[in-house]
C-alpha positions as CSV (number, residue, x, y, z in Angstrom):
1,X,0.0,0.0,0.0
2,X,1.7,3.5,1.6
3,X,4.2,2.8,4.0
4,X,5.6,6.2,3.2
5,X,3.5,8.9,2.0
6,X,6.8,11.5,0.8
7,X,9.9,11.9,2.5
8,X,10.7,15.8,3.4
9,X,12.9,17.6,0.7
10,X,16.9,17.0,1.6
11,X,16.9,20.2,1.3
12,X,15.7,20.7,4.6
13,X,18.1,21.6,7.5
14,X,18.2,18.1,10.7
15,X,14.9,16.7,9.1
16,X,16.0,16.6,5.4
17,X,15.2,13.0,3.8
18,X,13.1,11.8,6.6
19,X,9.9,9.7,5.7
20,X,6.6,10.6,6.4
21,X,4.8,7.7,7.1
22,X,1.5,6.4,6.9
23,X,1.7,5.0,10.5
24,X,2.8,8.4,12.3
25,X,0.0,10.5,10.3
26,X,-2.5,7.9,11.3
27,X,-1.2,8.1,15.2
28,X,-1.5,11.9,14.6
29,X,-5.1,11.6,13.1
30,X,-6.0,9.0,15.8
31,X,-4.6,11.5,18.8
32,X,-6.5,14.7,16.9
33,X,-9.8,12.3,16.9
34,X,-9.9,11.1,20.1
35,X,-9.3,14.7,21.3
36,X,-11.9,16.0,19.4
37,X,-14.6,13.3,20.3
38,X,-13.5,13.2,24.3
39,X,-13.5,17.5,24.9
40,X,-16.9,18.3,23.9
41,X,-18.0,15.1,26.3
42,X,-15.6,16.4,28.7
43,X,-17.6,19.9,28.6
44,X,-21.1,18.0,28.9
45,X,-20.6,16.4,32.2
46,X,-19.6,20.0,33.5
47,X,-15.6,19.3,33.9
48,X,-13.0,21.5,32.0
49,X,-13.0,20.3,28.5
50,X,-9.3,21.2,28.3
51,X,-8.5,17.7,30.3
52,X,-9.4,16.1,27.2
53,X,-6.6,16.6,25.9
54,X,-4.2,15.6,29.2
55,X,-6.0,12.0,28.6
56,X,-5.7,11.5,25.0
57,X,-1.6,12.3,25.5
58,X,-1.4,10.1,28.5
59,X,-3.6,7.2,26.8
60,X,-1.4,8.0,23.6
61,X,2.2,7.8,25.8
62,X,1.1,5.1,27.4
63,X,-0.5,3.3,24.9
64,X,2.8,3.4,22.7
65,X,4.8,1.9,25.7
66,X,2.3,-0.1,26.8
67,X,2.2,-1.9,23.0
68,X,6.1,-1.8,22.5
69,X,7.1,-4.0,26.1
70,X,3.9,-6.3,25.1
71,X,5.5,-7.2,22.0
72,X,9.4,-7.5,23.5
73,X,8.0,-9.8,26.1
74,X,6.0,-11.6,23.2
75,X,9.5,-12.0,21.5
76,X,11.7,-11.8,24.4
77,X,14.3,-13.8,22.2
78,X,15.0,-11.2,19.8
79,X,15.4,-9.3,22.8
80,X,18.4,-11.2,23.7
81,X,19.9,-10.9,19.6
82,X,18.9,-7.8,18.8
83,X,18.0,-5.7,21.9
84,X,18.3,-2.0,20.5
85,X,16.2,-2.6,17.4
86,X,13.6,-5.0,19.2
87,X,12.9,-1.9,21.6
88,X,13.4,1.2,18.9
89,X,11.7,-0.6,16.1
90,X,9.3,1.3,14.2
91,X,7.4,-2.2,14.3
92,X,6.5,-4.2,16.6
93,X,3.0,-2.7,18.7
94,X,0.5,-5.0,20.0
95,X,-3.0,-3.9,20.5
96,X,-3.4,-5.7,24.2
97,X,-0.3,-4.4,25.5
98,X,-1.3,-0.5,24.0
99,X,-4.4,-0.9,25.9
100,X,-3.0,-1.7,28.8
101,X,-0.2,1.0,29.1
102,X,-2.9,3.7,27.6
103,X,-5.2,2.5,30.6
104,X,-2.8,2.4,33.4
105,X,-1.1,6.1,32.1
106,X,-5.1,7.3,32.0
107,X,-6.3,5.7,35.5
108,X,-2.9,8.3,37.0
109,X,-4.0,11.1,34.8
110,X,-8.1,10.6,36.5
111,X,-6.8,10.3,39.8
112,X,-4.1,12.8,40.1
113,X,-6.9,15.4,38.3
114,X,-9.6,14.0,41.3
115,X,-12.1,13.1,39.2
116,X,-14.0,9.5,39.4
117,X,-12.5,6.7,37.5
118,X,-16.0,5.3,36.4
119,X,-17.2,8.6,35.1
120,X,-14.8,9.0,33.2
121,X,-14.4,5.3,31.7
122,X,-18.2,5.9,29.8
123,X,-16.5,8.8,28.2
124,X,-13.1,7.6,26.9
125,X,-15.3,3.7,25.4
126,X,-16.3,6.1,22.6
127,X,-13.2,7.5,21.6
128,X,-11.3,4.2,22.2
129,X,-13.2,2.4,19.5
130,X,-13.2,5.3,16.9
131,X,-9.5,5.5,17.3
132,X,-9.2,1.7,16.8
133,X,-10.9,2.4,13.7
134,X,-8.1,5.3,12.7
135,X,-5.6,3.1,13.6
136,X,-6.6,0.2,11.7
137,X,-6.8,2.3,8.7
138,X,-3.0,3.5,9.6
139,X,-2.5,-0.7,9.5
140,X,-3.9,-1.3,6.1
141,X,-1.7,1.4,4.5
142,X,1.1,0.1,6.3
143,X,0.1,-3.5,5.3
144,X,0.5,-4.8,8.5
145,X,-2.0,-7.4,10.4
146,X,-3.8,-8.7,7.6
147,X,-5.4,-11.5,7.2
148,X,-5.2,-15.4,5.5
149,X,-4.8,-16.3,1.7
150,X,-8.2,-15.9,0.3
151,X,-9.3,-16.2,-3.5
152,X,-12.2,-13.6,-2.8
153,X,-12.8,-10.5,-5.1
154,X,-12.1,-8.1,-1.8
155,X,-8.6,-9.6,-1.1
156,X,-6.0,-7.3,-1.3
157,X,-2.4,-7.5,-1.7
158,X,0.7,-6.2,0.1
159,X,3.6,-6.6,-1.7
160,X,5.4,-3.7,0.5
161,X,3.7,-5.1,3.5
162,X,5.1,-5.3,6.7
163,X,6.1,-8.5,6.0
164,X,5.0,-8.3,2.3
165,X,2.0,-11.0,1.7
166,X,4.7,-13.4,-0.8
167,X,3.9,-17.3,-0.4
168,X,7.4,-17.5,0.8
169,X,7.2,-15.4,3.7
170,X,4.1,-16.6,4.9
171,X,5.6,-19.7,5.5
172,X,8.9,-18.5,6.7
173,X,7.4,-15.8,9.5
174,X,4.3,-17.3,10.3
175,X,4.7,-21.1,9.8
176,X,1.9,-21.5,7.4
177,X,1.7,-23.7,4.5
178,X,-0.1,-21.7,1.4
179,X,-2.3,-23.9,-0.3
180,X,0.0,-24.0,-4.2
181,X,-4.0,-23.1,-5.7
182,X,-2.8,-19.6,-4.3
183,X,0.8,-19.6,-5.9
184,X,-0.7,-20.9,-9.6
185,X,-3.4,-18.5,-10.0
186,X,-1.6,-15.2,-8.0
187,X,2.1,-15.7,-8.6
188,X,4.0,-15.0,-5.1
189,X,2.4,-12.3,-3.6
190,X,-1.2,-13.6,-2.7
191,X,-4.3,-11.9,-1.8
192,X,-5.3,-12.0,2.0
193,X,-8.2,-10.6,3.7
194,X,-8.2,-7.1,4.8
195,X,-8.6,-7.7,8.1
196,X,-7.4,-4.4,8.9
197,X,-11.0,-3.1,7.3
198,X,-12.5,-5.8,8.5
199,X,-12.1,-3.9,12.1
200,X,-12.2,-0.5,11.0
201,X,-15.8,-1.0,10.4
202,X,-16.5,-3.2,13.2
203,X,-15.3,0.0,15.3
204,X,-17.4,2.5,13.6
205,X,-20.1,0.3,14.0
206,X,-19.2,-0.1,18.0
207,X,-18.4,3.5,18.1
208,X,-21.8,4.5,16.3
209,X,-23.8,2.5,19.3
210,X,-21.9,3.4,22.0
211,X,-22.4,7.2,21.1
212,X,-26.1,6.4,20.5
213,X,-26.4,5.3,24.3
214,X,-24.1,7.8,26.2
215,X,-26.8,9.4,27.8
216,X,-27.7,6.2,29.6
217,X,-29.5,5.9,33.1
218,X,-27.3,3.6,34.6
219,X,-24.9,4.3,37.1
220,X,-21.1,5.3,36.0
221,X,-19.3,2.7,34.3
222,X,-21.8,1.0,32.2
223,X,-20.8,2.0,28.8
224,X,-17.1,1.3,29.5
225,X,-18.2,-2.2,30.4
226,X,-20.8,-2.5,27.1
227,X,-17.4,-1.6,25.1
228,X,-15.2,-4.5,26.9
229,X,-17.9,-7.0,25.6
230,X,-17.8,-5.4,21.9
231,X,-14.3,-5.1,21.7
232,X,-13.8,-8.6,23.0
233,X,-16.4,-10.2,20.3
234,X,-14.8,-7.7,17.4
235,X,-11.6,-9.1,18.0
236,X,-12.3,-12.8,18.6
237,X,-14.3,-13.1,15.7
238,X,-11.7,-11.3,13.0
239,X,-8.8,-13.5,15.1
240,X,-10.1,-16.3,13.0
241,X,-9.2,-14.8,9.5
242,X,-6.0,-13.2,11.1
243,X,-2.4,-14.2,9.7
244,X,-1.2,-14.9,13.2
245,X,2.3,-17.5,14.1
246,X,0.8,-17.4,18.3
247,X,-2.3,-20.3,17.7
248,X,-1.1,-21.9,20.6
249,X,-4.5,-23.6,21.8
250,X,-5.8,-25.0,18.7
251,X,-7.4,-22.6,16.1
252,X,-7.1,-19.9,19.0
253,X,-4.4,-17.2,19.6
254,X,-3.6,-15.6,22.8
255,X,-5.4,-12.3,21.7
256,X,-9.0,-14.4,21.1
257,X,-8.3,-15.8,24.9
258,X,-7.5,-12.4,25.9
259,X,-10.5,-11.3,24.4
260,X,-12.4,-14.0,26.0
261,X,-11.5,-12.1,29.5
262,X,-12.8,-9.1,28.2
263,X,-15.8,-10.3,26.8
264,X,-16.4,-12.3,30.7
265,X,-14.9,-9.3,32.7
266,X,-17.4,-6.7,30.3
267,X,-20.8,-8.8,31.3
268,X,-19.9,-9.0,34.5
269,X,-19.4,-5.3,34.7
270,X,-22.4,-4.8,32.8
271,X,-24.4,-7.0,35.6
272,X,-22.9,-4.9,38.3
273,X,-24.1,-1.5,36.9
274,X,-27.2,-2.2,36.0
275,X,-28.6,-2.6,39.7
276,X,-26.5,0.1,41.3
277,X,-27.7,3.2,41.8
278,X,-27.1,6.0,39.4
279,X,-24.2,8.3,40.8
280,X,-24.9,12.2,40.7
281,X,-23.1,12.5,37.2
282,X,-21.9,16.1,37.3
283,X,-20.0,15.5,40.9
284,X,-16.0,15.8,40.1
285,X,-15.4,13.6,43.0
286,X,-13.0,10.7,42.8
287,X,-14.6,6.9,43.4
């Protein structure tokens, strides 16, 4: 696809010759989003809308420190090889580990700013699964974590992917034996599915209900708990169709058991919210 959109002109002094690239605009388009979605939310619950944008750079922070370590300790032996480029790779983020990192920087920002946790969980589900969606589309222009061989008129291919989708390197990075049917009729680099759209549009969809329901009844929390089931069923269902080298438990990878916690943590959560009693929303006190 477009790893790099255009490299600045050499001509310029430092930065001269540097690539642009379709992964740092999309983390930039991603942060502006999510800062856009969250401060107008912010304002509605009657807290300073300018502490948007102290989230969305801790969630961002953390959420890019968060994904690197979860994918060192996923390849801790390269680690030991290679230790400078398996930390400063542009590669190498993992969703579960960015979510993680993102939530643990957020959960100090909400404290230190004395606001309560649960509150401000229903307003950052919306803005996590629209900037999924951004940063899936940052993914398929990257053409990185797509999906299995597939003969299908909407498979795409990557030949500059991240690894590029050739026969050869399926089976040499993930282990997979391609099916020769693929080979004959596409020549080495093979269609795969988009999986990388697949979610985009699973996230819209998520993010489209979850901003439907904001305004719930419930007490605080219950949105952010109706997002951990969705996100948990996107991602276990599209898990299936990923290219993935971690199946470790049959046909299922460690991110479909992850998202199996979610998905059991999320009902759970749902359950608890919907007998407690509704919280005065507008209080700025800490819980």
């Amino acid at each position: 696809m477009y790893p790099i959109f255009f490299r600045i002109p050499e001509s310029w002094p430092l930065i001269g010759g540097s690539p642009i690239t379709s992964f740092g605009v999309f983390m930039f388009l991603t942060f502006m989003v999510g800062g856009l979605v969250l401060r107008p939310e912010v304002e509605r619950v009657g807290l300073d809308p300018e502490k948007a944008w102290d989230f969305i750079t801790m969630g961002v922070v953390g959420g890019l420190v968060g994904a690197k370590l979860y994918y060192v300790l996923l390849n801790y032996p390269s680690l030991f090889t290679d230790p400078i480029g398996s930390i400063f790779s542009r590669g190498g983020m993992v969703w579960y580990g960015g979510f993680l990192g993102g939530l643990a920087a957020v959960s100090w920002e909400v404290k230190k700013s004395g606001l309560r946790w649960a509150q401000m969980a229903d307003l950052i589900a919306p803005v996590l699964a629209i900037g999924y969606a951004v940063g899936r589309m940052g993914c398929f222009l990257v053409g990185d974590d797509y999906g299995r061989p597939t003969d299908a008129w909407f498979g795409v291919k990557f030949p500059q992917g991240s690894p590029p989708t050739r026969a050869s390197v399926m089976e040499n990075h993930f282990g997979i034996e391609v099916d020769p049917y693929f080979v004959e009729r596409f020549g080495e680099v093979i269609p795969v599915h988009p999986t990388q759209l697949y979610e985009v549009v699973m996230s819209l969809m998520i993010f489209a209900f979850l901003w439907r329901i904001r305004k719930h009844s419930y007490a605080e929390g219950w949105i952010w708990w109706i997002w951990f089931v969705l996100a948990g069923i996107e991602r276990f269902l599209v898990e299936f169709v990923r290219l993935k080298d971690d199946r470790f438990l049959g046909m299922f990878t460690m991110a479909q058991l992850i998202s199996l916690l979610l998905i059991f943590i999320g009902i759970q959560g749902i359950m608890r919210t919907s007998i407690m009693q509704p919280r005065n929303r507008d209080s700025k006190q800490f819980a």
